[in-house]
C-alpha positions as CSV (number, residue, x, y, z in Angstrom):
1,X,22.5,-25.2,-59.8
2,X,24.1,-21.9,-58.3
3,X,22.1,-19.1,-57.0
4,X,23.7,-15.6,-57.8
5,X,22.6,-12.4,-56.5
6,X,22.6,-8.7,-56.4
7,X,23.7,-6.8,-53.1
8,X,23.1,-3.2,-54.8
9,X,19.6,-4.3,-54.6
10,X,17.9,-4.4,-51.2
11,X,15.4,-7.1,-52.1
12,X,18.0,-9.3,-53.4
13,X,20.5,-8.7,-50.8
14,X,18.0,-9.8,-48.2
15,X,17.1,-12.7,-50.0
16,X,20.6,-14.0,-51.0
17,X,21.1,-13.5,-47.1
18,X,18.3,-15.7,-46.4
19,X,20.0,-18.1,-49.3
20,X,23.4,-17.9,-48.0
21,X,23.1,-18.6,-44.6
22,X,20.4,-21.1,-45.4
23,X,23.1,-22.9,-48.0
24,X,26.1,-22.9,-44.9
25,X,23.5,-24.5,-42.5
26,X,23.3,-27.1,-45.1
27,X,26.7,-27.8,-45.5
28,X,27.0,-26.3,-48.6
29,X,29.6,-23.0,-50.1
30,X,28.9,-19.4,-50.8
31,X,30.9,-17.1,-52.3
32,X,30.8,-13.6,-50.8
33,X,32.4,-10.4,-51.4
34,X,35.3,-8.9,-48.7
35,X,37.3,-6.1,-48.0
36,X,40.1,-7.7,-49.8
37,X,39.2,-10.4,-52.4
38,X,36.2,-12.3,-53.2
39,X,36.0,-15.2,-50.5
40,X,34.4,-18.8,-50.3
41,X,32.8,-20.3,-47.6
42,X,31.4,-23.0,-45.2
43,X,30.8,-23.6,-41.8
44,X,33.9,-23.5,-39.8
45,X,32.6,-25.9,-37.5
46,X,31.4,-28.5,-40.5
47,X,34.3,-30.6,-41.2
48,X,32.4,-32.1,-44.1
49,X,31.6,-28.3,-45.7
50,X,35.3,-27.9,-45.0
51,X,36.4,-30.3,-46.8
52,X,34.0,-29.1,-49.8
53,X,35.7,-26.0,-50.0
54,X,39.1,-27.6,-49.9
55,X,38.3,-30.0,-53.0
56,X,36.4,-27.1,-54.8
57,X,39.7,-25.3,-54.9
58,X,41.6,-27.8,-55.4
59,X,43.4,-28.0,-52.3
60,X,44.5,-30.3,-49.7
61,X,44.2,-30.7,-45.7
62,X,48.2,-29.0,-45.6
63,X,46.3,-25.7,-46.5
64,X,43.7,-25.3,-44.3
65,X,41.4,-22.2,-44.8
66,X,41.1,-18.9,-42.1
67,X,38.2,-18.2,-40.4
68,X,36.4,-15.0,-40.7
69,X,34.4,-13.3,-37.8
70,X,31.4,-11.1,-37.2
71,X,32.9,-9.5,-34.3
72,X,35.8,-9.2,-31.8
73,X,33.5,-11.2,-28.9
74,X,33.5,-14.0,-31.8
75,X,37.2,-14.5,-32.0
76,X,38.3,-14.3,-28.6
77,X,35.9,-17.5,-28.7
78,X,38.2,-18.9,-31.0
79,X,41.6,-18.3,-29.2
80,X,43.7,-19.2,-26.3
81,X,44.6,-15.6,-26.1
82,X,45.4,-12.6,-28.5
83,X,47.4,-10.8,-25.4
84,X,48.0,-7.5,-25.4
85,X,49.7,-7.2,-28.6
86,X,46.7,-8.5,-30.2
87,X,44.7,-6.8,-28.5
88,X,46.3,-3.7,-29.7
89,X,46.2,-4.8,-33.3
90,X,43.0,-5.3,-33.3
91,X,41.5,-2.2,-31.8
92,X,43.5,-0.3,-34.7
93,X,42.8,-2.6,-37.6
94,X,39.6,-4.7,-37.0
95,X,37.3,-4.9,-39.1
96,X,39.6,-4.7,-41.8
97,X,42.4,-6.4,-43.7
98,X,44.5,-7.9,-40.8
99,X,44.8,-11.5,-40.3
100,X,46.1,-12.3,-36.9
101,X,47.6,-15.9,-36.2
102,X,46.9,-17.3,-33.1
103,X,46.4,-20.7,-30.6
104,X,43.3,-22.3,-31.1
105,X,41.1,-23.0,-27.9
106,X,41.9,-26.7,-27.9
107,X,38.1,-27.4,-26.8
108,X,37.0,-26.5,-30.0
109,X,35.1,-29.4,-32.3
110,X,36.0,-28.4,-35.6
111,X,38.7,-29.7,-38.4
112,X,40.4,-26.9,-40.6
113,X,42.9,-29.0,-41.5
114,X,45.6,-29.5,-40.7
115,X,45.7,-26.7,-38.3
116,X,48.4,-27.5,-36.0
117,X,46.6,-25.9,-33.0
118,X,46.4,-22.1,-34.3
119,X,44.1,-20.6,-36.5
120,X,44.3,-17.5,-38.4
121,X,41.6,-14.9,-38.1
122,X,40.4,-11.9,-39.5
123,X,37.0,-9.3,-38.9
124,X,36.5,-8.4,-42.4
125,X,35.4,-4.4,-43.3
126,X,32.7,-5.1,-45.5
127,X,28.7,-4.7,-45.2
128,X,27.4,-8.0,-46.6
129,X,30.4,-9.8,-44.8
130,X,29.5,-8.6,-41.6
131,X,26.2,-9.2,-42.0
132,X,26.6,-12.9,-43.1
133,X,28.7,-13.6,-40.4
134,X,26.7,-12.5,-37.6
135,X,23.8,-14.8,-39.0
136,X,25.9,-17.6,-39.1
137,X,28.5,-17.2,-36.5
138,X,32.4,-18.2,-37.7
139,X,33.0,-19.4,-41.7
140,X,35.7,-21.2,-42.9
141,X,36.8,-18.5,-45.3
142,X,39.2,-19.1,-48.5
143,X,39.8,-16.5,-51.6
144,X,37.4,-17.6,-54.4
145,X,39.5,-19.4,-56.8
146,X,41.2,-22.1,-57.7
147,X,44.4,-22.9,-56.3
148,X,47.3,-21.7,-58.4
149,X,45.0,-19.4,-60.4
150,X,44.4,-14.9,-59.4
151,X,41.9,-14.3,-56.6
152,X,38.2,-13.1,-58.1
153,X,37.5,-9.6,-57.4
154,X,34.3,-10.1,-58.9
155,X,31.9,-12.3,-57.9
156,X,31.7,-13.3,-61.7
157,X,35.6,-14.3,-61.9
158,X,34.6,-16.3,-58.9
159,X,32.2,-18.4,-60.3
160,X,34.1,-18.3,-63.8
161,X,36.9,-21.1,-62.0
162,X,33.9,-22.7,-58.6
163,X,31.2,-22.6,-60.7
164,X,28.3,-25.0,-59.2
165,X,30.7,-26.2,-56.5
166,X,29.6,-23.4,-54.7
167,X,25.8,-23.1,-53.7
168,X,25.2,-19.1,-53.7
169,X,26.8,-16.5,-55.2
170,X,26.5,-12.8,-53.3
171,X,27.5,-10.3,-56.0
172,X,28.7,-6.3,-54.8
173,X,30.4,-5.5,-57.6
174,X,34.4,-5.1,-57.7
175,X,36.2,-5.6,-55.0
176,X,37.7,-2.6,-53.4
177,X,41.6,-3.4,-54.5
178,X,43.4,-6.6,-55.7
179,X,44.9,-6.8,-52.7
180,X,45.2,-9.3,-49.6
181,X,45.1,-9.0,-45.9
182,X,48.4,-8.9,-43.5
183,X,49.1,-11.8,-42.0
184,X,50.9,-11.4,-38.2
185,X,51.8,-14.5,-36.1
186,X,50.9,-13.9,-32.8
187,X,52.4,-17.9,-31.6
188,X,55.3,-16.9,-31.0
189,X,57.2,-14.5,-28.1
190,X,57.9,-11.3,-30.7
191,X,55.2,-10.7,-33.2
192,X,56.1,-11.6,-36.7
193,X,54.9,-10.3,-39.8
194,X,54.1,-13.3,-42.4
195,X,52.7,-11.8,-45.1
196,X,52.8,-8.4,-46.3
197,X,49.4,-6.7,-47.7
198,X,46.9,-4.0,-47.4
199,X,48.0,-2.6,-44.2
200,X,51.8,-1.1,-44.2
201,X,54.1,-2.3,-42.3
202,X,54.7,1.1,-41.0
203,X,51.4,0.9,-39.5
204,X,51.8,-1.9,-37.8
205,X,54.9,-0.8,-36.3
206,X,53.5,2.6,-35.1
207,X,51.5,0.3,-32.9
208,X,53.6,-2.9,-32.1
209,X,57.4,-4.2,-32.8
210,X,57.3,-6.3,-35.4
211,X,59.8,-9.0,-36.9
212,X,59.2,-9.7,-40.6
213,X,60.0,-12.8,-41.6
214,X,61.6,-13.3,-45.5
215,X,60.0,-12.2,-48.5
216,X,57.2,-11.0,-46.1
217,X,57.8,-7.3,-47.4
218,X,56.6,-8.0,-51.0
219,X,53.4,-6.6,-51.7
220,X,50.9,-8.8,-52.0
221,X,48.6,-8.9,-54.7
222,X,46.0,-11.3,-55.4
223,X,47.3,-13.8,-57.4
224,X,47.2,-17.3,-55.7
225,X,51.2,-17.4,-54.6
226,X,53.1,-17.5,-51.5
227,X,54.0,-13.8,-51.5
228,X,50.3,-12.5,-52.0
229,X,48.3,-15.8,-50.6
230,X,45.1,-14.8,-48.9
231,X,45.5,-18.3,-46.6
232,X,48.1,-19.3,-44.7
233,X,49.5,-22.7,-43.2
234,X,49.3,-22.0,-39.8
235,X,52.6,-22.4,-37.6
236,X,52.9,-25.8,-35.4
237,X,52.6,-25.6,-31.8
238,X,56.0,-24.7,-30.6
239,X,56.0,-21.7,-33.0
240,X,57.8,-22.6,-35.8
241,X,55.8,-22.5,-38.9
242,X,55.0,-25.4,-41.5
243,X,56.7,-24.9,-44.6
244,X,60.1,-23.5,-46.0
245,X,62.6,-22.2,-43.7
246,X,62.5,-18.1,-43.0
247,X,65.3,-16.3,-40.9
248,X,66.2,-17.1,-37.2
249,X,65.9,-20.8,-37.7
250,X,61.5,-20.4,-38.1
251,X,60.0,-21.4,-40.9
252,X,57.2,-19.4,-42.7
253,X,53.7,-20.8,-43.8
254,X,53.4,-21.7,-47.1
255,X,50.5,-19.0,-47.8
256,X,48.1,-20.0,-50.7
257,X,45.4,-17.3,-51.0
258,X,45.2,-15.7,-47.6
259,X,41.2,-14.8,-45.2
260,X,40.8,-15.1,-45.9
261,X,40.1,-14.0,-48.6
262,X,40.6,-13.1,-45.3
């Protein structure tokens, strides 16, 4: 049966800490709140959780899940190399609701999915994120839902479609905005914007040129569709994405929910 409890309270926060953490050790799923939408969880590096989370929503190895980070020394753990471009993007925009797509570190012993050597990574802007994820290092993070139905901005909505799929429940109220991260691909030679969301595009370009690939400049909301997915398919290792074809002969990832709830 699923635990649920109340971050506005500091007793039950640190207890649902204590739970949550306890729960991904275990294999099992938590749903906690983001910056952006409502996210589920499990142990990046726990191909069996993984796979959990997957089936709870309803979803296959073709969509594998982001990961979601503690801090900036955590991800650069996870990658070949953000470069200087990413490097840039994430000194304006980490923590917060940019997902950056990148090489894998081809050492690492974990199974997304089907991953096709990148992963896409985000530092979330939110308290009881942050705080999770520096107790338990890197989560496989997805947008709390079932696929094909809206992201959960509430941790109630959340456990209306996982109900006891998902182990613990950390509850902070709304989420901020309905609303999903920016996705950028970093694999390939000019930065290219998958997924348009809560930062501008503006933005981005006031720090980095930017290609946008098509459709990417729909806002996204945070219904479970391509244009406003909180996941995305990652692109295969010679840079050209899995999914349907996008300008200049790439193809974009088929994006389901984002970091991401990422």
């Amino acid at each position: 049966m699923s635990a649920r409890f109340d971050c506005s309270d500091a007793a039950d926060l640190a207890l649902g800490l204590e739970e949550a953490a306890a729960a991904l050790r275990r294999g099992e799923l938590v749903v906690l709140p983001t910056d952006t939408v409502y996210g589920v969880a499990a142990d990046a590096f726990n191909p069996a959780a993984v796979t959990c989370l997957l089936a709870a929503k309803g979803r296959g190895r073709q969509a594998p899940p982001p990961v979601l980070v503690g801090t900036v020394r955590a991800a650069s753990a996870l990658v070949e190399d953000f470069g200087s471009v990413g490097e840039d993007l994430i000194d304006q925009f980490w923590p917060g609701g940019l997902t950056l797509v990148c090489r894998a570190v081809r050492s690492l012993v974990w199974d997304l999915g089907d991953t096709k050597g990148t992963v896409a990574i985000r530092m979330p802007l939110h308290p009881v994120a942050l705080d999770l994820l520096r107790r338990t290092g890197p989560l496989a993070v997805s947008s709390a839902n079932r696929s094909g139905e809206p992201s959960a901005t509430t941790a109630a909505e959340a456990e209306a479609q996982l109900g006891d799929a998902v182990a613990v429940y950390l509850d902070d109220g709304a989420c901020p905005a309905n609303v999903a991260s920016t996705i950028v691909d970093l694999t390939g030679t000019v930065p290219r914007l998958l997924r348009a969301g809560v930062v501008p595009i503006e933005r981005l370009r006031e720090v980095i040129a930017l290609a946008v690939a098509d459709a990417a400049d729909e806002t996204a909301s945070g219904a479970d569709t391509p244009a406003s997915a909180e996941d995305t398919r990652p692109p295969s290792a010679n840079g050209s994405a899995s999914g349907a074809q996008a300008g200049e002969g790439r193809a974009r990832p088929a994006a389901d929910e984002e970091a991401s709830s990422g």
